[in-house]
DRENDO-215531 format. One record per atom (N, C-alpha, C): x, y, z. Coordinates in steps of 0.001 Angstrom, whole numbers, padded with zeros to 6 digits, always signed. Example, Ala and Ser with C-alpha at 12.3 -4.5 7.8 and 13.67 -1.06 7.14 Angstrom:
% DRENDO-215531
+013190-005690+007800+012300-004500+007800+013200-003300+007800+012850-002250+007080+013670-001060+007140+012900+000030+007870
***
This chain:
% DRENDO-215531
-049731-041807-010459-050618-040866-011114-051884-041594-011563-053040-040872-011390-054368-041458-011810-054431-041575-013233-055442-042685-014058-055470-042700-014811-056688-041747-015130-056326-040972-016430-057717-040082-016408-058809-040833-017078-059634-039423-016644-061499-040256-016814-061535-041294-018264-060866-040720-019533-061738-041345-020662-060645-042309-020827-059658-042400-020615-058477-043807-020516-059008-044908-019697-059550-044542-018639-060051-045412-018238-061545-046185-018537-062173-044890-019225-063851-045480-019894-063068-046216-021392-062297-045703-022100-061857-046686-023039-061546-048465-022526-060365-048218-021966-059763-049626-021282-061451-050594-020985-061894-050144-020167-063208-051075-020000-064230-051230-020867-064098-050283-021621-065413-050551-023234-064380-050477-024495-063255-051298-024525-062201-051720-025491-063191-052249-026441-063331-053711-025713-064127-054742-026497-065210-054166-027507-066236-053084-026043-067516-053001-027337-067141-051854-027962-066370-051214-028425-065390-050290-028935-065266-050864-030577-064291-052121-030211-063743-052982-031430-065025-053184-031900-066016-054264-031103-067361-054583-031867-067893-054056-032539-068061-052698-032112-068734-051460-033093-067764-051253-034146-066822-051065-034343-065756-051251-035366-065893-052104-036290-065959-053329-035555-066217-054838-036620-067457-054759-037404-068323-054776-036592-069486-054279-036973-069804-053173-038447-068941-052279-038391-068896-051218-039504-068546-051877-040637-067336-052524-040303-065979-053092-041305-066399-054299-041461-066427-055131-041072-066332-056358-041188-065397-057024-041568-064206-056359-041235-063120-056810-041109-062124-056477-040007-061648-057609-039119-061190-057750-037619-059698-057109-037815-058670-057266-038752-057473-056543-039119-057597-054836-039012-058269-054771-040036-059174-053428-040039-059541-052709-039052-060700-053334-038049-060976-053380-036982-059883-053042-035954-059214-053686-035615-057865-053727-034444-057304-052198-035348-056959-052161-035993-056256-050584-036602-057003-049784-036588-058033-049565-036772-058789-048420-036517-059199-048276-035477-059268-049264-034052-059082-049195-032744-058558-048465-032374-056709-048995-032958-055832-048279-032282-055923-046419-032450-055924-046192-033697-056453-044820-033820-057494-044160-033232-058610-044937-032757-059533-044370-031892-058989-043933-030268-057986-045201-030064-057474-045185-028811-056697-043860-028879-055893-043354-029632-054966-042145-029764-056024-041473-030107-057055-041238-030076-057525-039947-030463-058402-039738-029028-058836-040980-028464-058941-040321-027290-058078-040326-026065-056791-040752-026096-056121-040203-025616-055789-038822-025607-055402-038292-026832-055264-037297-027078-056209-036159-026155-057709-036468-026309-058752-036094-025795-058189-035727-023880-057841-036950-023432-057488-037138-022167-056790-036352-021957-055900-036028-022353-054466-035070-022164-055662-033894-022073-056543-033286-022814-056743-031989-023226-058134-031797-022005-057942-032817-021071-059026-032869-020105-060929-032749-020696-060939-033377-021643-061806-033031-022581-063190-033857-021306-063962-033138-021038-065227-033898-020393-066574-034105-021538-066888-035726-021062-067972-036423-021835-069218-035756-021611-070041-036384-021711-071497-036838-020741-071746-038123-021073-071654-039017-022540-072096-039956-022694-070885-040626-023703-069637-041115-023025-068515-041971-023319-069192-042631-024674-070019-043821-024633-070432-044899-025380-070406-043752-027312-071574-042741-026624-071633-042389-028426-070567-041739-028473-069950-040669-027686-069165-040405-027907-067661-041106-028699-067321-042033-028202-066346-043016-028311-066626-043609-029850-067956-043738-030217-068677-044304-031215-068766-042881-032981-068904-042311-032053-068920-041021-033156-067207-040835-033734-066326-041255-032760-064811-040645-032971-064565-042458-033756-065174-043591-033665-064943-044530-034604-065741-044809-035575-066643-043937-036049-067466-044118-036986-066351-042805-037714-065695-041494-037643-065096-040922-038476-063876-041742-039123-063252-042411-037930-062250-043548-038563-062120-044306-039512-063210-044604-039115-063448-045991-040056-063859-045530-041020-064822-043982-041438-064910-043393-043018-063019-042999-043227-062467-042466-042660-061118-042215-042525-060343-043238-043488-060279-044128-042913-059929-046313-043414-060619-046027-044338-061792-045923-044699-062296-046230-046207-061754-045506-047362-061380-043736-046601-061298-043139-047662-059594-043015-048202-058619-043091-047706-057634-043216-047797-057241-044799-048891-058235-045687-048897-058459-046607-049413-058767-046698-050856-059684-045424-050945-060384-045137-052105-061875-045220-052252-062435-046297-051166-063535-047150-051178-064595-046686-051110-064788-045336-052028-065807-044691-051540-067197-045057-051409-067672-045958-051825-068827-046913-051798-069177-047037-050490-067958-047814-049544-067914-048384-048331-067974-046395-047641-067656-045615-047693-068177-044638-046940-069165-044083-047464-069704-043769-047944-070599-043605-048292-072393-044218-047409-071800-045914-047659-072278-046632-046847-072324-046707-045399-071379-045581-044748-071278-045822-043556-072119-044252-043012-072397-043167-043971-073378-042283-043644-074870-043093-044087-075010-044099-044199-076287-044832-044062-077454-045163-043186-077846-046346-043761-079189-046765-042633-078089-047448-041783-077230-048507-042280-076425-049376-041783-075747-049008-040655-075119-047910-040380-074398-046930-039292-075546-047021-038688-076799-046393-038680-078053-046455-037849-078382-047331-036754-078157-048844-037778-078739-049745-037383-078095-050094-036434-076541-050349-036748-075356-050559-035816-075141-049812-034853-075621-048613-034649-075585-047424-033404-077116-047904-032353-077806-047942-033457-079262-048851-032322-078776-049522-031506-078435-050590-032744-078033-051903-031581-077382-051684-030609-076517-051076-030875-075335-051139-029384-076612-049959-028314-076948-048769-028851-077396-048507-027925-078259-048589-027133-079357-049778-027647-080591-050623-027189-079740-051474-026343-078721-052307-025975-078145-052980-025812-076583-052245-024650-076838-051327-024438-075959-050675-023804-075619-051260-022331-077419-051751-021647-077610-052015-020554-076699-053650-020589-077150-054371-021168-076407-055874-021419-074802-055883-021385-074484-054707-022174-073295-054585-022015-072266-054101-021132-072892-053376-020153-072710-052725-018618-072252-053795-017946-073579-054756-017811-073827-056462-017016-072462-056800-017509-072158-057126-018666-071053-057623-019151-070131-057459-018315-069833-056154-018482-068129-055522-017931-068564-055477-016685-069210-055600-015987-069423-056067-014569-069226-057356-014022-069863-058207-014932-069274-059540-014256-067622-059949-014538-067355-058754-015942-065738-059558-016337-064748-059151-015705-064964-057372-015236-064679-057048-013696-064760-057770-012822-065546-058143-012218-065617-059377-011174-064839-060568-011188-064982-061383-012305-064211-062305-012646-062614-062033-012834-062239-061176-012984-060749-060699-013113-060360-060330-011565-061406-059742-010985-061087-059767-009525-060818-060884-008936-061976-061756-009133-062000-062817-008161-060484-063787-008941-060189-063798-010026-059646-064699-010352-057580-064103-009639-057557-063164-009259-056876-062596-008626-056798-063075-007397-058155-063455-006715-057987-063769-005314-057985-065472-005182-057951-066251-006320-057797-067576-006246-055947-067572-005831-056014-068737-004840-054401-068765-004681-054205-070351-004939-053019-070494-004932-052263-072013-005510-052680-072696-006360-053157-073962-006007-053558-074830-007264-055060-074126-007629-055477-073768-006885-056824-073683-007782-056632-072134-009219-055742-071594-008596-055616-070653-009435-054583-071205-011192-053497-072312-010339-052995-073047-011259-054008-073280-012161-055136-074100-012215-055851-075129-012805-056559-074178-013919-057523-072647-013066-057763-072207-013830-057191-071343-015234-055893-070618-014738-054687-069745-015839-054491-071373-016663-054222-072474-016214-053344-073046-017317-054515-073770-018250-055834-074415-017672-057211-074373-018917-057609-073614-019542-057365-072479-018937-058292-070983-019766-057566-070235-020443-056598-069400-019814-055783-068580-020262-054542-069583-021450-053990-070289-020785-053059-071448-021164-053531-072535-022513-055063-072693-022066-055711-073570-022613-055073-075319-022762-054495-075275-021550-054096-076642-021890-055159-077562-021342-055065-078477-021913-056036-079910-021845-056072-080186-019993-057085-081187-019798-056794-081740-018399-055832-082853-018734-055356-083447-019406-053991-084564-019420-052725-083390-019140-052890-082637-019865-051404-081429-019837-051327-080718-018341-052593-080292-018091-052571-080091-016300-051950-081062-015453-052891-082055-015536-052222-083308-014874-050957-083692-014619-050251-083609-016224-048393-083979-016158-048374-083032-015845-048685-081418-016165-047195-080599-015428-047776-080461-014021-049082-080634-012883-048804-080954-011900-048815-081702-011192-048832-083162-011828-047937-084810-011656-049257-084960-010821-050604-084826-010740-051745-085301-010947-052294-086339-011950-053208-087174-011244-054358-087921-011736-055430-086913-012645-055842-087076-013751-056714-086250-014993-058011-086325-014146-058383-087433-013285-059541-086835-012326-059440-085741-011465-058103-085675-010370-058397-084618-009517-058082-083472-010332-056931-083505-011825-057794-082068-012371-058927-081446-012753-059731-082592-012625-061471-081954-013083-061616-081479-011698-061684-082268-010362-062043-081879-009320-061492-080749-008893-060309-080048-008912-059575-079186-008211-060402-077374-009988-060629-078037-011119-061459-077203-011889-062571-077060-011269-063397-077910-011066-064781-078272-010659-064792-076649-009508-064184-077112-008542-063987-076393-006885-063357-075180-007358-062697-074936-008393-061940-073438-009388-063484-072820-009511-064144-073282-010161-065084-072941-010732-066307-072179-009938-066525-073210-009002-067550-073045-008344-067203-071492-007156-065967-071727-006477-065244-070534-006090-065729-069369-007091-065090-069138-007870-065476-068066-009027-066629-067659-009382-067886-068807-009153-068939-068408-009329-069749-067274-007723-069013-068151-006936-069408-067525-005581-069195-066119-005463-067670-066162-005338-066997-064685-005423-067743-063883-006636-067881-064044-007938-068371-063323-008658-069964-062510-008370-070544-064220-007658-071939-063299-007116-072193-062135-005831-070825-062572-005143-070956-061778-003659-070510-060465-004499-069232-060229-005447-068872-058535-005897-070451-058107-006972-070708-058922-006822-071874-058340-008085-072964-057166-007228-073006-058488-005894-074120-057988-005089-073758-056805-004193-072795-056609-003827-072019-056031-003065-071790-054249-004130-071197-054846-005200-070805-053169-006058-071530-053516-007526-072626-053264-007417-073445-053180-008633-073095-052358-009887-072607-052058-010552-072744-051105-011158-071590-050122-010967-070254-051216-010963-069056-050367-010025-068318-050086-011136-067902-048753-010911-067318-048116-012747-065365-047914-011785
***
């Protein structure tokens, strides 16, 4: 079964979702919970086949009630109060002056999740266990009974791969939703 339209515009604007969240709150606990409630509310939305035109404010309007929601259940009425402000303003600018940057974003991290899919064996080793893993190049090395040089080299050639592939999907699906 397909995933519907706004499950899937969520999943890919998670991040600047939370940001705008953080952004309000300034607090990342906070933040992640009032996510999740945004996420169920547009789910909810999804089920009811609800059509957008413009996901971003949209998505933004249903976490700006939240987050007065979080304040007021809190008591904090100060902090909502504050959030029918200039401050909400400013924070809705930004992101939406900035909308285009953030497109680029989820385009290349799309890409990069692709391409990093199409790395096979060691090079894919090298990259999951530095990045994702975060282990050191000595910890690469012992668990794949390598020299700490050819793990830079076999990163090095990770890398450069990734950069390639990332530029050919860029060029190839611009702007691929």
């Amino acid at each position: 079964m397909a995933q519907p339209v706004l499950v899937k515009q969520f999943l890919e604007q998670r991040d600047a979702i939370l940001g705008f969240i953080f952004a309000l709150t300034r607090d990342y606990d906070a933040a992640e919970e009032i996510l999740q409630e945004v996420a169920l509310a547009i789910m909810e939305e999804a089920n009811k086949r609800t059509a957008v035109a413009h996901f971003p404010s949209w998505a933004q309007g249903i976490a700006r009630r939240r987050v007065a929601d979080h304040y007021r259940k809190r008591n904090r009425r100060h902090a909502v109060e504050q959030l029918s402000g200039s401050m909400t303003e400013v924070v809705c600018r930004a992101f939406e002056e900035n909308e285009e940057l953030l497109d680029r974003h989820q385009d290349r991290m799309k890409a990069l999740m692709e391409c990093i899919t199409r790395l096979s064996g060691r090079s894919r080793d090298v990259i999951v266990g530095f990045y994702q893993q975060r282990q050191s190049i000595q910890q690469l090395a012992e668990g794949l009974a390598w020299q700490a040089n050819s793990v830079k080299v076999a990163l090095s050639r990770a890398r450069k791969m990734l950069a390639d592939c990332i530029q050919v999907r860029l060029r190839t699906n611009p702007h691929e939703s």
